[in-house]
Backbone as CSV, one residue per row, in Angstrom:
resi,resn,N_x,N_y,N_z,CA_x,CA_y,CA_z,C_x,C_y,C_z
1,UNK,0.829,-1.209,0.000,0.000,0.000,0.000,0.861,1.257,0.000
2,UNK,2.184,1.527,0.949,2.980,2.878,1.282,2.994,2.858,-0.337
3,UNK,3.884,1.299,-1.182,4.015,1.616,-2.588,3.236,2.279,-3.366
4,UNK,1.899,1.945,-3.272,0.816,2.396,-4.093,0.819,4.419,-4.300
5,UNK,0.889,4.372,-2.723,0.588,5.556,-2.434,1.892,6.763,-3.384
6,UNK,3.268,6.137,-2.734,4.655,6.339,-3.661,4.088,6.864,-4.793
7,UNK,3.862,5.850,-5.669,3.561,5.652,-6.989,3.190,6.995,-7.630
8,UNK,1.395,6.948,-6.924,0.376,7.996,-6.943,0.663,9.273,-6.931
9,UNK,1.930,9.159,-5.798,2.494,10.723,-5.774,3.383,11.328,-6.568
10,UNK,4.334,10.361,-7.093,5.161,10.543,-8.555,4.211,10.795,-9.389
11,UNK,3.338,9.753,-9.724,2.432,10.471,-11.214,2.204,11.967,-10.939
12,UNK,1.526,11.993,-9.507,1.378,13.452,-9.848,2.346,14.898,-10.171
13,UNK,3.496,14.071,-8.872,4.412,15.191,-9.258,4.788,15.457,-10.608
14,UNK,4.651,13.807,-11.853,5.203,14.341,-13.078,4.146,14.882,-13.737
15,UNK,2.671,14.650,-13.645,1.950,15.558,-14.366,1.556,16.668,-13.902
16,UNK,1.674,17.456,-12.968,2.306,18.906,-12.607,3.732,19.134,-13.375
17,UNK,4.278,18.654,-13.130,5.680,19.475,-13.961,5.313,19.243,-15.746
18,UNK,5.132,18.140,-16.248,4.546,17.925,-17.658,3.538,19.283,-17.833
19,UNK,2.221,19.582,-16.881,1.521,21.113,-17.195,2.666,22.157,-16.899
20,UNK,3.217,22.652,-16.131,4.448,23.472,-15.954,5.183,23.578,-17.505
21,UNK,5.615,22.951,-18.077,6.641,22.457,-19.096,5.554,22.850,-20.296
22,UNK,4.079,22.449,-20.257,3.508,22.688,-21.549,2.750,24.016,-21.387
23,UNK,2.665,24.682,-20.482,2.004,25.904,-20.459,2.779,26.736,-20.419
24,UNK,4.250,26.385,-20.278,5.507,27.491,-20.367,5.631,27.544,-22.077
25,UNK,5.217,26.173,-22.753,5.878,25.975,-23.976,4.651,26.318,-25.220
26,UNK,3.529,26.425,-24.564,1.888,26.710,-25.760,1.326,27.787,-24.933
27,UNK,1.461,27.978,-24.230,0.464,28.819,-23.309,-0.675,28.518,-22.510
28,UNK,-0.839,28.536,-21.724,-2.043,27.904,-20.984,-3.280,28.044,-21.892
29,UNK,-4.004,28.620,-22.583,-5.084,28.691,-23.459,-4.816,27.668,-24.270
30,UNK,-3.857,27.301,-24.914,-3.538,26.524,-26.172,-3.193,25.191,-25.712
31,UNK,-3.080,24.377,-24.312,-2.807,23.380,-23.733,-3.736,22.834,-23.364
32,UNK,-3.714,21.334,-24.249,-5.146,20.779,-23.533,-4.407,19.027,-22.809
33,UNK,-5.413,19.077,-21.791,-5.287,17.897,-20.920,-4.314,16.476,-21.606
34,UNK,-4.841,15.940,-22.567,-3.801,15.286,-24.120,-2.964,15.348,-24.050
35,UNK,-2.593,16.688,-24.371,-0.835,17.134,-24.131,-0.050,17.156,-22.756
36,UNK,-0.744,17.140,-22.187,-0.026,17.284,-20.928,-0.104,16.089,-20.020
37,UNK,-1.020,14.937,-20.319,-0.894,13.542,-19.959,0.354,13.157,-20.900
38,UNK,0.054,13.299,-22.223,0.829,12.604,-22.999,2.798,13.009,-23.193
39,UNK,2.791,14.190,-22.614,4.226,14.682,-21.943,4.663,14.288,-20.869
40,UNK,3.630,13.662,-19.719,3.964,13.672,-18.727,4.272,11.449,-18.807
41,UNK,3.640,11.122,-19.741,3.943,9.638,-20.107,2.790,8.837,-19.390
42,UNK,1.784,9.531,-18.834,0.758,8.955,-18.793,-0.662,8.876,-19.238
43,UNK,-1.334,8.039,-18.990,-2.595,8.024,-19.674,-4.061,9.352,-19.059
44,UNK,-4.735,9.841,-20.115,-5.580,10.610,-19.593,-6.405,10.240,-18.640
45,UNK,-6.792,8.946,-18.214,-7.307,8.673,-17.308,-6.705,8.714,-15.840
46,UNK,-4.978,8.481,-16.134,-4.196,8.705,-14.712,-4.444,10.127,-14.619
47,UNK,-4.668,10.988,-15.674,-4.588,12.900,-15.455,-6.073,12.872,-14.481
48,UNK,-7.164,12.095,-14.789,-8.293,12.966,-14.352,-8.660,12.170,-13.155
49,UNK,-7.459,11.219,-12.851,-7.715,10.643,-11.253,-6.931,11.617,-10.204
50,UNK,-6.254,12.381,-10.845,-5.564,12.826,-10.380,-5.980,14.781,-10.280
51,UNK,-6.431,15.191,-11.323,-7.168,16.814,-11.656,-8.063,16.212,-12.175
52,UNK,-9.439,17.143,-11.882,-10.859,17.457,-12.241,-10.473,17.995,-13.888
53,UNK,-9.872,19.389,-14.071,-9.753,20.076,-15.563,-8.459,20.786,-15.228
54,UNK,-8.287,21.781,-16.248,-6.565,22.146,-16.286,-6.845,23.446,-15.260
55,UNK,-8.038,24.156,-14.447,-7.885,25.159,-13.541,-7.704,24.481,-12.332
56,UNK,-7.665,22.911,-12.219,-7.679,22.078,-11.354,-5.504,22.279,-11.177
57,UNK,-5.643,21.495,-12.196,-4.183,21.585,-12.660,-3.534,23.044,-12.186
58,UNK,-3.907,24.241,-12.477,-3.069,25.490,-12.392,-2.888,25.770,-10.931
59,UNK,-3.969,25.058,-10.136,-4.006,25.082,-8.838,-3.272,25.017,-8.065
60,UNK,-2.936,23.180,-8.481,-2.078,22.595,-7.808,-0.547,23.112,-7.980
61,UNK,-0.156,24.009,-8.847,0.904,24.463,-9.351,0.798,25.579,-8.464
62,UNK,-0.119,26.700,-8.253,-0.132,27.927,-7.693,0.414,27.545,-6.102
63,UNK,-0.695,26.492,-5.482,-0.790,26.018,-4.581,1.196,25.824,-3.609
64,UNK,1.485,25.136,-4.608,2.774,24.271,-4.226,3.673,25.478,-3.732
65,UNK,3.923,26.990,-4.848,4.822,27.577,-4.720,4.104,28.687,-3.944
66,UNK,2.755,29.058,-3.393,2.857,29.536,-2.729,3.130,28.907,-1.282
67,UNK,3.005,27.800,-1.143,3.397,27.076,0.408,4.617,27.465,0.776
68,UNK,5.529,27.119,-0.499,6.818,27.290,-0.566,7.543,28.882,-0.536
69,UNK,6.749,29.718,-0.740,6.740,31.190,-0.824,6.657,31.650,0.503
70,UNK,5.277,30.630,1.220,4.933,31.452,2.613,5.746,30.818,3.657
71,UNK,6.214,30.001,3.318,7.617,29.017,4.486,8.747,29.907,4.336
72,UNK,8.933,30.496,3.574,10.253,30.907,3.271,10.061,32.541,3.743
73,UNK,9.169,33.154,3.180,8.512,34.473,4.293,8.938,34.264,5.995
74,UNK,8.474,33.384,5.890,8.916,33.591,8.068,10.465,33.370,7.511
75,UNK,11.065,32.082,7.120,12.242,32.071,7.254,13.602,33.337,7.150
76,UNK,13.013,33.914,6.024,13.640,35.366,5.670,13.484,36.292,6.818
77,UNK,12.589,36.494,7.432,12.603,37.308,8.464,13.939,36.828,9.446
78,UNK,14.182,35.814,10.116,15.438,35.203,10.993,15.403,36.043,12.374
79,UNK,16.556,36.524,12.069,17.489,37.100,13.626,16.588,38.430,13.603
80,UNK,16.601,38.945,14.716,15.892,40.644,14.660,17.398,41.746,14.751
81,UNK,17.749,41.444,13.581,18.958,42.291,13.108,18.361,43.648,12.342
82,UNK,16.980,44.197,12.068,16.840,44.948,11.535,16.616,44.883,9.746
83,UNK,17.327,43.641,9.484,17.450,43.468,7.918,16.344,42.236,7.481
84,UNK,15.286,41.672,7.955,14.404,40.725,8.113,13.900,40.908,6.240
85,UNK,13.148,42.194,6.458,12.508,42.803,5.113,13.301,42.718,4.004
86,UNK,14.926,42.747,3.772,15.319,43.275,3.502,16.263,41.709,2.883
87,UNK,16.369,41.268,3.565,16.588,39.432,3.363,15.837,38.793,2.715
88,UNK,14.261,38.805,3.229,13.321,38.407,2.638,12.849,38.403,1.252
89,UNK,13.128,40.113,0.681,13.130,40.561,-0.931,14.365,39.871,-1.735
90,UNK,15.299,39.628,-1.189,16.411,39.293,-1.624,16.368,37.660,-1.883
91,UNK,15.430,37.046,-0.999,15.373,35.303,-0.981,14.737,35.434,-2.289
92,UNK,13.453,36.355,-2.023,12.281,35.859,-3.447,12.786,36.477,-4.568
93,UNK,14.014,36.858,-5.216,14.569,36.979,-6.259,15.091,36.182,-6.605
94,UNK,16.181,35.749,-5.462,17.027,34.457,-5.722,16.215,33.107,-6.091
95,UNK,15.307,32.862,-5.728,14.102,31.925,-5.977,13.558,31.885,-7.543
96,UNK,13.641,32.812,-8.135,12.887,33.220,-9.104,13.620,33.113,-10.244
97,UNK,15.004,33.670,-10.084,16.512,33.546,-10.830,17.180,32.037,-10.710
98,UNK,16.922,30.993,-9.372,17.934,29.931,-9.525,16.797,28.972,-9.178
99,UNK,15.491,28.938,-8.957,14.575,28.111,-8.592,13.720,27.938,-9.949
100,UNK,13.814,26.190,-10.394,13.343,26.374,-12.184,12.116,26.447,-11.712
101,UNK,11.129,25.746,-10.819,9.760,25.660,-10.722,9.444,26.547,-10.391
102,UNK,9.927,28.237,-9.400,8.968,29.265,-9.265,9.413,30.237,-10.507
103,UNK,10.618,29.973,-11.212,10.728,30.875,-12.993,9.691,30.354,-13.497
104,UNK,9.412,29.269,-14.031,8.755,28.898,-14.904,6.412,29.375,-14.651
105,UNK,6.750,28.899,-13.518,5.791,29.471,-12.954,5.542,30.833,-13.451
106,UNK,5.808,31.926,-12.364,5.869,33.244,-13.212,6.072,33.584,-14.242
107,UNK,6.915,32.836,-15.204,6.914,33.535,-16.801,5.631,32.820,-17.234
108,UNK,4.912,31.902,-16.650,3.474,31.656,-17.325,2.879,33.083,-16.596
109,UNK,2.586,33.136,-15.512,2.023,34.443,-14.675,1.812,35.254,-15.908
110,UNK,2.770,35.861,-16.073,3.049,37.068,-16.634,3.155,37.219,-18.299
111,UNK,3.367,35.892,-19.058,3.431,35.691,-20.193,2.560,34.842,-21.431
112,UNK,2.407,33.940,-20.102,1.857,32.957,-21.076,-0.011,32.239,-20.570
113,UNK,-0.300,33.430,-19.829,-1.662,33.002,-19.062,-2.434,34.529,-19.806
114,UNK,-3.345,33.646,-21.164,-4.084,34.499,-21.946,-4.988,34.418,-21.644
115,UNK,-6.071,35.448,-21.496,-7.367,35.333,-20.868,-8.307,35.087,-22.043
116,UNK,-9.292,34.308,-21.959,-9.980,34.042,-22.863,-11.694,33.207,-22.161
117,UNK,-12.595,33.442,-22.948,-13.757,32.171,-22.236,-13.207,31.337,-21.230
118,UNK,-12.224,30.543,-22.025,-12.065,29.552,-21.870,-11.210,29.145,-20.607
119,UNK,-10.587,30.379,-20.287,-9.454,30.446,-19.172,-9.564,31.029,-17.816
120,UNK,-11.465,31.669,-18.635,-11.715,32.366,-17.356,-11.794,32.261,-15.711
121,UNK,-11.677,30.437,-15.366,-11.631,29.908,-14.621,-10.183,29.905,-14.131
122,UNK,-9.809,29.886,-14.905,-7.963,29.947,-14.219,-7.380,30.913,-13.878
123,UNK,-8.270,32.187,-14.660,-8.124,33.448,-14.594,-8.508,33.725,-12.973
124,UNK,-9.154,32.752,-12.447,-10.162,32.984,-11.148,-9.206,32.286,-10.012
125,UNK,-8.412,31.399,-10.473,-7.150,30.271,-9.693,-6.494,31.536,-9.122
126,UNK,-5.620,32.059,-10.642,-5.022,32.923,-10.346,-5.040,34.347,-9.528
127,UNK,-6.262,35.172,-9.341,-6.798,36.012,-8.683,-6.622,35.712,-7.052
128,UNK,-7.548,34.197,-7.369,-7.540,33.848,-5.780,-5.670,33.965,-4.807
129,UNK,-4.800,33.481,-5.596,-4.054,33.096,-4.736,-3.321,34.663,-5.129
130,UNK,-3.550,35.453,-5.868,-2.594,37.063,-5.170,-3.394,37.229,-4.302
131,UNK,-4.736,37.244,-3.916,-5.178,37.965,-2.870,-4.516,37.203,-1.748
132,UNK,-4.137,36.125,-1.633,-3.651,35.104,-0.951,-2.182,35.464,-0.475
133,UNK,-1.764,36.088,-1.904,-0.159,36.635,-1.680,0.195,37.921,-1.201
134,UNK,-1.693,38.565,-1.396,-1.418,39.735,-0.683,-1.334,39.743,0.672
135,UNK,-2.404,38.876,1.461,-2.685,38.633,2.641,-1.071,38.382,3.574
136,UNK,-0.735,37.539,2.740,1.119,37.152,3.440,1.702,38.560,3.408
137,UNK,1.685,39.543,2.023,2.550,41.113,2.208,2.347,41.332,3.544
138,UNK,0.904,41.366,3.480,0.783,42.491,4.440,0.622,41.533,6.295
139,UNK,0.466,40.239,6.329,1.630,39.809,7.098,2.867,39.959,7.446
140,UNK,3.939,40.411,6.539,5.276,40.717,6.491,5.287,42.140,7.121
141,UNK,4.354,42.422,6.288,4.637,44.535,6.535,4.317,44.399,8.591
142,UNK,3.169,43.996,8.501,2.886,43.829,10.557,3.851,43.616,11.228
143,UNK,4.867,42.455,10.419,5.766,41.763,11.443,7.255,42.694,11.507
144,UNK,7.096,43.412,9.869,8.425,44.364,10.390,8.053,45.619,11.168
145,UNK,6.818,45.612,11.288,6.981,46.800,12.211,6.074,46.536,13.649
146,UNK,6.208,45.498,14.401,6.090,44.955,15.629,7.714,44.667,15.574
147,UNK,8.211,44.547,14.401,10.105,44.041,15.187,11.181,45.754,14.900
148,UNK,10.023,46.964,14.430,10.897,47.797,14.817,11.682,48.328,13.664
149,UNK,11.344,47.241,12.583,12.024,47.378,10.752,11.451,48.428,10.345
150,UNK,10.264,48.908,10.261,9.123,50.071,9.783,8.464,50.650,10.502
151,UNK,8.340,52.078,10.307,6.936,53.043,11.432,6.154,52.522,11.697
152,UNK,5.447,52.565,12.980,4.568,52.005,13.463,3.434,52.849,12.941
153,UNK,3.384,53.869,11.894,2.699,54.315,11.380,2.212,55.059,10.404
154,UNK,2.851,53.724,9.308,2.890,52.771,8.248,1.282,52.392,7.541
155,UNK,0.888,53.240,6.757,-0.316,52.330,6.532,0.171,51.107,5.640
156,UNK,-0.791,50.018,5.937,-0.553,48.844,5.554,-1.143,48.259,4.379
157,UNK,-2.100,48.904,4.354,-2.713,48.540,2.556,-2.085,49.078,1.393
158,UNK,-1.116,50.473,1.928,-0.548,51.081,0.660,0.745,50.889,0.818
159,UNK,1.469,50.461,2.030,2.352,49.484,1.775,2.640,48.297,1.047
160,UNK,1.762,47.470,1.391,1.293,46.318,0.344,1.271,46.236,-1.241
161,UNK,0.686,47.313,-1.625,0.155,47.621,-2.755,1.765,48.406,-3.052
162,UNK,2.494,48.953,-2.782,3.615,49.992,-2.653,4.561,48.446,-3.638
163,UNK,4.621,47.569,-2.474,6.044,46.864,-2.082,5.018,45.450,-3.666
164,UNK,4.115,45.201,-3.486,3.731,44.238,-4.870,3.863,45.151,-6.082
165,UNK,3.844,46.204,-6.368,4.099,46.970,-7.560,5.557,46.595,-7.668
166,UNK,6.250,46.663,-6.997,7.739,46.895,-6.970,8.581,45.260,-7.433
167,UNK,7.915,44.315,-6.643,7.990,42.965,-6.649,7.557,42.500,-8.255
168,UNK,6.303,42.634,-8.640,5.694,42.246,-9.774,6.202,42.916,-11.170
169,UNK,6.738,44.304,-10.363,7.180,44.934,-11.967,8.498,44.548,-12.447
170,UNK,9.491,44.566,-11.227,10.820,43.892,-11.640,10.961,42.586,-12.129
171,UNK,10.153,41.792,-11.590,9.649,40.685,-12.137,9.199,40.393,-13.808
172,UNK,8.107,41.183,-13.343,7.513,41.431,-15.296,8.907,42.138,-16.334
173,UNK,9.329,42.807,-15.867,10.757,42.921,-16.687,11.599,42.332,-16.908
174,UNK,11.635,41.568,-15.730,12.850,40.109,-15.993,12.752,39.137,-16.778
175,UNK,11.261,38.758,-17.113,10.703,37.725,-17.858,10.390,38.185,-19.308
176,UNK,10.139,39.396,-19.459,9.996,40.221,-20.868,11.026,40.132,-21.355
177,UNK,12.756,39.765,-20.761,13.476,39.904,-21.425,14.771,38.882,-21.127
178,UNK,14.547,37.611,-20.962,14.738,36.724,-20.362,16.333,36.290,-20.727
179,UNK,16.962,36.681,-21.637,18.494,36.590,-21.934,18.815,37.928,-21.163
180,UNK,18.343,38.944,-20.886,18.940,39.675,-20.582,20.092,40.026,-18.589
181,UNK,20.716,40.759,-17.836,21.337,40.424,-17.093,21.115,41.365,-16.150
182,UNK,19.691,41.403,-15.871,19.241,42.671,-14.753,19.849,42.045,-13.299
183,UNK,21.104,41.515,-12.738,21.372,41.182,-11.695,21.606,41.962,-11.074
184,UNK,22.718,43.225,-12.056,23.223,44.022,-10.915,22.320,45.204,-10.555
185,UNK,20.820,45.260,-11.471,19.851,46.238,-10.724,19.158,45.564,-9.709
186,UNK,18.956,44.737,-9.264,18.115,43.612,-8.402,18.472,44.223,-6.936
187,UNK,19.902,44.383,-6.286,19.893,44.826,-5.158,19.678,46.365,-4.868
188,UNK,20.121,47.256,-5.815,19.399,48.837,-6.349,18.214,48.796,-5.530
189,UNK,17.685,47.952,-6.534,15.710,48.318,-6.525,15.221,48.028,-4.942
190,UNK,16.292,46.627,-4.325,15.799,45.791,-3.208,16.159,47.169,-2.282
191,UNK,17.130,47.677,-2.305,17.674,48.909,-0.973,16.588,50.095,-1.431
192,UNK,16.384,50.287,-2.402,15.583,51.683,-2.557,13.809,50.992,-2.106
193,UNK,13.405,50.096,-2.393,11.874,49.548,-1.698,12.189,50.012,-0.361
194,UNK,13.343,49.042,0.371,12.846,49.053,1.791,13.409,50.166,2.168
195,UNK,14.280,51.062,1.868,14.607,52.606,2.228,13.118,53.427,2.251
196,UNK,12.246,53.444,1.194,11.444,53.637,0.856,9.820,53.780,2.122
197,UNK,9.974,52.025,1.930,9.134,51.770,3.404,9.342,52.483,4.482
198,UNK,10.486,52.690,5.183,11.073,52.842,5.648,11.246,54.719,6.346
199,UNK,10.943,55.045,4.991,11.171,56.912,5.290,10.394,57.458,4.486
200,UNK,9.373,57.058,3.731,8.755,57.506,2.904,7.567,58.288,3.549
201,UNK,7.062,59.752,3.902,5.936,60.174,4.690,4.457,60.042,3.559
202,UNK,4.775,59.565,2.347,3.841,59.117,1.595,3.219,57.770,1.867
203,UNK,3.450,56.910,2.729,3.226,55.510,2.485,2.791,55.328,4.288
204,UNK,2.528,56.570,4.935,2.276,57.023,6.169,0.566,56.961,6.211
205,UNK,-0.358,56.472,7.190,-1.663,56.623,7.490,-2.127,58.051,6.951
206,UNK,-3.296,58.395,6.554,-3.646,59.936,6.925,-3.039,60.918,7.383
207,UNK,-3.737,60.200,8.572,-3.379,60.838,9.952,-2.050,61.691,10.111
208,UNK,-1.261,60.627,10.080,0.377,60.872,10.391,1.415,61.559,9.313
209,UNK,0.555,61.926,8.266,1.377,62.559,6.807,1.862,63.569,7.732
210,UNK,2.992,63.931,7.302,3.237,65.886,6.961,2.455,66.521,6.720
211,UNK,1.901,67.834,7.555,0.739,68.442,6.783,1.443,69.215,5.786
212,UNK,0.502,69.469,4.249,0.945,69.561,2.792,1.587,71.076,3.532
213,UNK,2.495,71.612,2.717,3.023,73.151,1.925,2.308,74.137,1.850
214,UNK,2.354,75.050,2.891,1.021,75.879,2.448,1.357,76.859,1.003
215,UNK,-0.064,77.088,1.093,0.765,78.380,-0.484,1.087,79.375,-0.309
216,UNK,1.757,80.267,-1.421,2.259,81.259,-1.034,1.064,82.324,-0.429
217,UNK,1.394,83.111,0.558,0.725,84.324,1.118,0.580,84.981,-0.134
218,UNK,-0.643,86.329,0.433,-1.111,86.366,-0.652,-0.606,87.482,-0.809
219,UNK,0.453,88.025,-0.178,1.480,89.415,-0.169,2.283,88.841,-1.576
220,UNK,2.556,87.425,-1.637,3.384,87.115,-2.702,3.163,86.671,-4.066
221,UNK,3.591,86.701,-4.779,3.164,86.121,-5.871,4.223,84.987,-6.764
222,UNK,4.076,84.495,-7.664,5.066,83.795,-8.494,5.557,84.098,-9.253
223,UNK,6.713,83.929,-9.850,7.116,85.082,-11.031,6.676,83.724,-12.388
């Protein structure tokens, strides 16, 4: 029986990586179940004991690397040296650059996941788990500033939204141009985010902004 079970779990792991491999290589719209049993060396019937349909499939793919995303979130944080945030941005690059299953992943993200009728369901996979990835940001953002990394008054939704623009766009550039050797901007961008977080009175509650510049008196004028 442990064998059976063995077994069961290899098929799956290879028909997850077989969808990985064919939605990096047709695009997720253009990949049907066929192809991706028949890459993976098994029969369509082992695919649908295994996934319901291919948003079943994108799932289990989303699924895996965000586990692996949110394990590695606490881990990056470590020692309370101040640099938690700052480690952390630096893991999920390195991940992305030397880890083939979360590259490949994201260059579907960002490249090869066409929206269509037909995808609209995956389109819905995918939605679910950023809100999912947002929920962890803004986990991170709490924990650096209960450890003292960021103002305690910090809004946290436009942090979030601040620090995934920053994450997703360097990202989307990296994959747009995939021979190319953006390494030595990678730590740039990583020191100017969390500098950013960090001292920015824009990314501050309401409340706690700077009050704006007043204008000039009205003794003065502008030339």
């Amino acid at each position: 029986m442990r064998k059976t079970k063995e077994e069961a779990q290899k098929t799956r792991e290879q028909l997850m990586q077989s969808a990985l491999d064919t939605f990096l290589e047709h695009g997720v719209a253009r990949t049907s179940l066929a192809a991706i049993a028949r890459n993976a060396g098994v029969t369509r019937g082992a695919l649908y004991w295994h996934f319901k349909n291919k948003e079943d499939l994108f799932e289990a793919l989303f699924e895996k690397i965000f586990l692996a995303c949110r394990a590695s979130l606490s881990d990056g944080l470590g020692e309370h040296d101040g640099q938690g945030l700052h480690r952390m941005l630096c893991g999920m690059f390195d991940r992305i650059r030397y880890d083939d299953t979360h590259r490949k992943l994201f260059t579907i993200i960002h490249l090869k996941c066409e929206f269509t009728e037909e995808t609209r369901a995956v389109f819905d996979v995918k939605k679910k788990y950023i809100g999912l990835w947002e929920e962890q940001l803004r986990g991170l953002i709490r924990s650096c500033t209960e450890r003292g990394e960021l103002p305690q008054a910090i809004d946290p939704d436009l942090a979030v939204f601040y620090l995934h623009t920053v994450i997703d766009g360097l990202a989307g550039i990296w994959f747009c141009e995939p021979e190319a050797d953006f390494s030595a901007f990678v730590q740039p961008v990583i020191d100017s985010a969390v500098y950013t977080l960090r001292h920015s009175p824009h990314l501050l509650r309401p409340s706690e902004k700077h009050p704006a510049r007043h204008s000039l008196p009205a003794t003065e004028t502008a030339l």
